[in-house]
N, C-alpha and C positions, 0 to 999 in steps of 0.2 A: 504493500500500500504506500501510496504517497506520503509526505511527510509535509508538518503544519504549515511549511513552509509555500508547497505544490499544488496545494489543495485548490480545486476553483471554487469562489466563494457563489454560495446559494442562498437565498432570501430566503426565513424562515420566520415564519408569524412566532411572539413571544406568547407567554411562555415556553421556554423547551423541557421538555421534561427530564426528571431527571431521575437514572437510572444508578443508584449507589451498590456497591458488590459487599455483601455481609458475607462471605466465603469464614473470613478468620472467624467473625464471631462464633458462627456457628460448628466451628472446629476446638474453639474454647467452653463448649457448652459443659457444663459441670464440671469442668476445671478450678473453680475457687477467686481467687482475685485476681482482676485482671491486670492485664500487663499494660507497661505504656502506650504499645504500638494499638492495643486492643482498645484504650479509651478514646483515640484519636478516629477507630471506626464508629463506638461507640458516640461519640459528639456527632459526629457529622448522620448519624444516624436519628440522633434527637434532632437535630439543626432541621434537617428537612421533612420531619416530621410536620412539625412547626409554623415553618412556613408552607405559604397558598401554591407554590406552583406544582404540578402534577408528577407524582412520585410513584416510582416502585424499588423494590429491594430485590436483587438477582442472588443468590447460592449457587457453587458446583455443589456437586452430591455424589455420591457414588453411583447415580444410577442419572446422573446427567444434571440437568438446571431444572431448579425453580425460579419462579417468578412471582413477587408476592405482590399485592396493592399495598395503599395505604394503610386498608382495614389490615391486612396481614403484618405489614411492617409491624403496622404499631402494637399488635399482640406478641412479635416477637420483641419488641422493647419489654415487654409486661415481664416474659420470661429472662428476660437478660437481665433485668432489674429486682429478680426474687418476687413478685408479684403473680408468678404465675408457675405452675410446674412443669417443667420438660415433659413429651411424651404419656403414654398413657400407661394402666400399672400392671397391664400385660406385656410389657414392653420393658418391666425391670430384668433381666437377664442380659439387655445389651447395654454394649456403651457408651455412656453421655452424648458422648456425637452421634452416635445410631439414634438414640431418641432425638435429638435433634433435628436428625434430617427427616428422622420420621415425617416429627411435627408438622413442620414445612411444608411436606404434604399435603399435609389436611388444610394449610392454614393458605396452600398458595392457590392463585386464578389460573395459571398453567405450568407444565413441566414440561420436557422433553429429553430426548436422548442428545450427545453431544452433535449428530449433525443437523438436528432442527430447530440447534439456535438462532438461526438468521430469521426463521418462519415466525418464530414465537415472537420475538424483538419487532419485525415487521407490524404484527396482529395488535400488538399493544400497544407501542411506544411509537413508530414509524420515523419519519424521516426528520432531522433535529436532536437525539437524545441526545441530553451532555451524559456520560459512565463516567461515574465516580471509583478510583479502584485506591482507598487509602488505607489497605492495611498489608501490601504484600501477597497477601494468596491470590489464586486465580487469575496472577500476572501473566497469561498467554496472549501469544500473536492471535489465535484464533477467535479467543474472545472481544481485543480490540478490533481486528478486523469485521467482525461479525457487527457491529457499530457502525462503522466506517460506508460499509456497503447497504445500509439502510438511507443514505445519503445524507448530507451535512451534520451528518452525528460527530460530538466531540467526544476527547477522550482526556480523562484529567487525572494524573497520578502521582500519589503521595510516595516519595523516595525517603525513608525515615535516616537510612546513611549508607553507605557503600562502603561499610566495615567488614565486611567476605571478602570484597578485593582489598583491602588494603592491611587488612591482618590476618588472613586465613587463616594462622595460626589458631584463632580465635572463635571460630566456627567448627560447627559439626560438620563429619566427613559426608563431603561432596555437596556441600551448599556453596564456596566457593565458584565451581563452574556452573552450576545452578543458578546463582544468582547474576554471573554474567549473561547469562543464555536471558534471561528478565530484562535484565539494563541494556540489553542490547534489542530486545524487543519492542522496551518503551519509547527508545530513541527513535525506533521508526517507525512507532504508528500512536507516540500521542502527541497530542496539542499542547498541553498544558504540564509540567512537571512542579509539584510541591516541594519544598524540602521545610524543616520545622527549623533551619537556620542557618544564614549566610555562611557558615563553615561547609556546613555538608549541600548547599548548593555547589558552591566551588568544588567539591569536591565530587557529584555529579559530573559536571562541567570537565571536570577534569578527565572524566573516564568516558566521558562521551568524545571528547577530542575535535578534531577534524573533519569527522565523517558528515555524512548530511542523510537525509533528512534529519533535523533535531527540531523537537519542540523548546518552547519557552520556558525557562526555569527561570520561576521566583522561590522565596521562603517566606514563611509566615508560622512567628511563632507559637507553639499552639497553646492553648489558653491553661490557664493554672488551677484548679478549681480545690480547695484543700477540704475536705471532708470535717463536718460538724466535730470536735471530739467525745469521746465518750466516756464519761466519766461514771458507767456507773457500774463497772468492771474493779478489780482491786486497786488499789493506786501504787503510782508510781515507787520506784525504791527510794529508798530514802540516800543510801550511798548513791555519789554521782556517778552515771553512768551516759555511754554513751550508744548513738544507732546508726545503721547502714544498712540500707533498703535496697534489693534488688537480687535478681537471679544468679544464684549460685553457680558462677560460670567464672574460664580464664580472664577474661578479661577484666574483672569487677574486682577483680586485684586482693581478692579476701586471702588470701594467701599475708600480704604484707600485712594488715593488723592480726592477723593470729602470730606473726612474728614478734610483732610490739607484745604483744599480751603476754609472750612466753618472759618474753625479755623483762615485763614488767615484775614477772611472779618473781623470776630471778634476782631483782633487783629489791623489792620493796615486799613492808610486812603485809602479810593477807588483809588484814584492814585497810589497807590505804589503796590497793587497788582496783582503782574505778571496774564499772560494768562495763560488758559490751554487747548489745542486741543484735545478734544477724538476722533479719529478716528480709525471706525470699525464699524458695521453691529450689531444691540442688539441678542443677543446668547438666553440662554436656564434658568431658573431657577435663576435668575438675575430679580426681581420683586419688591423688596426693591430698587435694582440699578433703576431701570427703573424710579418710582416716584420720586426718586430725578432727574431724568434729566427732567424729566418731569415738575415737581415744583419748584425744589430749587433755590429758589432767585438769587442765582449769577447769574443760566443758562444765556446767551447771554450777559452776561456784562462780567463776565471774564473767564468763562469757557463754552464751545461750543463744541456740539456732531455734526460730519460731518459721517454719515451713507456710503459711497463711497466715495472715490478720487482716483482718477487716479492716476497712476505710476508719471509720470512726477510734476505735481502737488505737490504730496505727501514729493518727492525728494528738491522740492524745499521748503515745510514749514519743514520738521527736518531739512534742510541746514542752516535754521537760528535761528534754536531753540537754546534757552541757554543750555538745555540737553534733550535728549529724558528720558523718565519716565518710567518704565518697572517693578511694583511691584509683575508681574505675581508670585503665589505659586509655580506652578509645569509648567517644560517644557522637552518637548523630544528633541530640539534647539536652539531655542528661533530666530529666522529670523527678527523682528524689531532691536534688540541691536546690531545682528553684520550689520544689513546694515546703523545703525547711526555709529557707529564703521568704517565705510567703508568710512564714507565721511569725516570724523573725526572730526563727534559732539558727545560732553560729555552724558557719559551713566550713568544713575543711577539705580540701579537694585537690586534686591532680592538678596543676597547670595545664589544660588543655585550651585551646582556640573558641572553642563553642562556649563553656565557660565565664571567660571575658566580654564575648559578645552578649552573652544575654545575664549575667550575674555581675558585671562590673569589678570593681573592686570590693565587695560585700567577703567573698570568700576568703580565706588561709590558704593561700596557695602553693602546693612542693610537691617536691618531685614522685613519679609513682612508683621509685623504686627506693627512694631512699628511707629506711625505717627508722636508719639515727634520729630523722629530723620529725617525724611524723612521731616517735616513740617522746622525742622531746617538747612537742607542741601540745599532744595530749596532756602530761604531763602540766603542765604547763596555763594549759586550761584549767584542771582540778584546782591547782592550787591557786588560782586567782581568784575561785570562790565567787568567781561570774555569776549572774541568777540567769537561769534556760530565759530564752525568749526575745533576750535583748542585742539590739544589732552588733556586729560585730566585725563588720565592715571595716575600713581602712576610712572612708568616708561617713561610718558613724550611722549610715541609714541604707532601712531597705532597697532594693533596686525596683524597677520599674516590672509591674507582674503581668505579664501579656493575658489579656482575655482572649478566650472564644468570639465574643463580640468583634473582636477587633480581629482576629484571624479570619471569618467569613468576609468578612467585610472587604480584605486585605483580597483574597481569591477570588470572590463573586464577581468583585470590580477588573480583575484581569482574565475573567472570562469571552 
């Protein structure tokens, strides 16, 4: 297919409707808390709920696509939001995503096998649809394509970071050329490329290169939203302690504060050393990581893996953390920092590029290999007898906290 560039332009009465891909969500379906990439489908899934122009929701499935209306979207909101239950209870023997796709089923205006998707899109949406694909799944040529030849249909896609190419190390095996066979797909059949911030645009940009057809890449960062806390759960510890949010994987760098911790015990009397909450779900290739949580002596005296916690919950132990802890290597946003950022507890964090651009100088920034200094700044924290909450910026004040508001507004307008 031609590229945004090629395209002949066709007059198209407004509204277009619009065609959003919930493929991830419904591959998260009773998985627990959701992950960052999953609230960014999750928003744009409210978003256009919401709004007046004409909406459906697309899935792959195993047994081909659905297609849901508005009526359907919006009961899979109900279920994505604990308001409603997956599947039916003849249906408990499979798994989460089998009742899932079940559901879908019942709940969609058409289905089809993979080659009647153009018929189906045709039937329903015709000629005009903007596809929305912001969550990674169902990144195929064929499904853009199938778009494309319904005529003047757009194609809009959220690139969260191009961290398989640039650290493969860091990735499970064979998502690397996986995800180039994707990036290479987008670049020649969408219109529109998102990224959640000028680093990982440029770094699109950078892997797209030369070639042509390329669509348009902007960034627009996506919105911050920090959960009510919940306080009616036990309270916080009273010894200071500290949190770091996210999936147990190489790159999240939990390797170096299990280092400080060790180093810590060695050094100081078991009173005086602060806590430390891991919280996140054990990831991929992370197998050294695992037997230390699994063995290492401090586990449950001062440092503690919580595998889920809910929103609420969550909100309320970084609210009283001394700092949140965020040694991650490589990120396309980084969604723990600015939402500790948001409540305005102290962030300590990797020197990275994305960082700077959207947390300023708010954060403590070092290196993400170095423990001496991270082992010293913790440290350091405790004994300053800071109170959680207060900024702790270089400039003394929160940074500016991007809304969802302002991210539709940011896209819709460069549509």
């Amino acid at each position: 297919m031609p590229g945004a560039g090629t395209r002949p332009a066709t007059t198209i009465a407004e509204p277009r409707p619009r065609l959003l891909d919930v493929t991830r969500l419904i591959s998260r379906a009773g998985h627990g808390v959701l992950t960052g990439v999953d609230r960014v489908e999750l928003a744009y899934l409210k978003r256009f709920l919401a709004d007046t122009e004409p909406f459906f929701a697309i899935s792959r499935t195993a047994l081909g696509y659905v297609l849901l209306d508005r009526a359907g979207a919006g009961q899979l909101l109900r279920r994505l939001c604990g308001d409603a239950d997956w599947g039916r209870g003849f249906l408990w023997r499979q798994s989460p995503r089998a009742r899932g796709e079940a559901d879908l089923r019942r709940l969609c205006v058409a289905r089809c096998r993979p080659g009647g998707l153009g018929a189906m899109l045709d039937r329903y949406l015709g000629p005009g649809m903007v596809y929305f694909n912001v969550g990674h799944s169902n990144l195929t040529e064929p499904m853009m394509q199938a778009v494309h030849a319904q005529g003047a249909g757009r194609v809009v896609v959220f690139i969260h970071d191009t961290i398989p190419l640039d650290f493969p190390q860091f990735s499970g095996v064979g998502i690397p050329p996986k995800f180039r066979t994707r990036l290479e797909a987008v670049r020649r059949n969408a219109d529109l490329v998102i990224c959640p911030s000028d680093a990982s645009r440029r770094d699109v940009l950078r892997h797209f290169g030369e070639r042509l057809p390329q669509p348009k890449v902007i960034f627009a960062h996506p919105g911050i939203e920090v959960a009510p806390a919940d306080d009616s759960g036990e309270a916080e510890p009273v010894q200071p302690y500290f949190v770091t949010v996210g999936t147990i994987e190489p790159r999240k760098n939990h390797s170096l504060l299990l280092d400080v911790w060790e180093d810590l015990h060695a050094r100081l009397p078991a009173g005086q050393i602060p806590k430390l909450f891991i919280i996140g779900r054990r990831g991929w290739r992370n197998e050294a990581v695992f037997r230390r949580l699994d063995s290492g002596s401090y586990m449950g005296k001062t440092v503690f893996e919580i595998s889920d916690m809910a929103d609420g919950p969550l909100a309320r132990l970084v609210r009283g953390a001394r700092a949140l802890l965020f040694p991650s290597l490589a990120e396309g946003f980084g969604l723990p920092p600015a939402e500790a950022a948001a409540q305005g507890v102290p962030v300590i964090a990797t020197d990275l590029a994305v960082y700077r651009e959207t947390l300023g100088d708010y954060p403590v920034y070092l290196a993400g290999r170095d423990v001496y200094s991270w082992r010293n700044k913790i440290e350091e924290q405790v004994q300053s007898g800071q109170k959680p909450g207060g900024a702790h910026g270089k400039a003394g004040q929160k940074p500016t906290i991007p809304s969802w508001e302002g991210h539709f507004r940011h896209v819709l307008g460069n549509m």
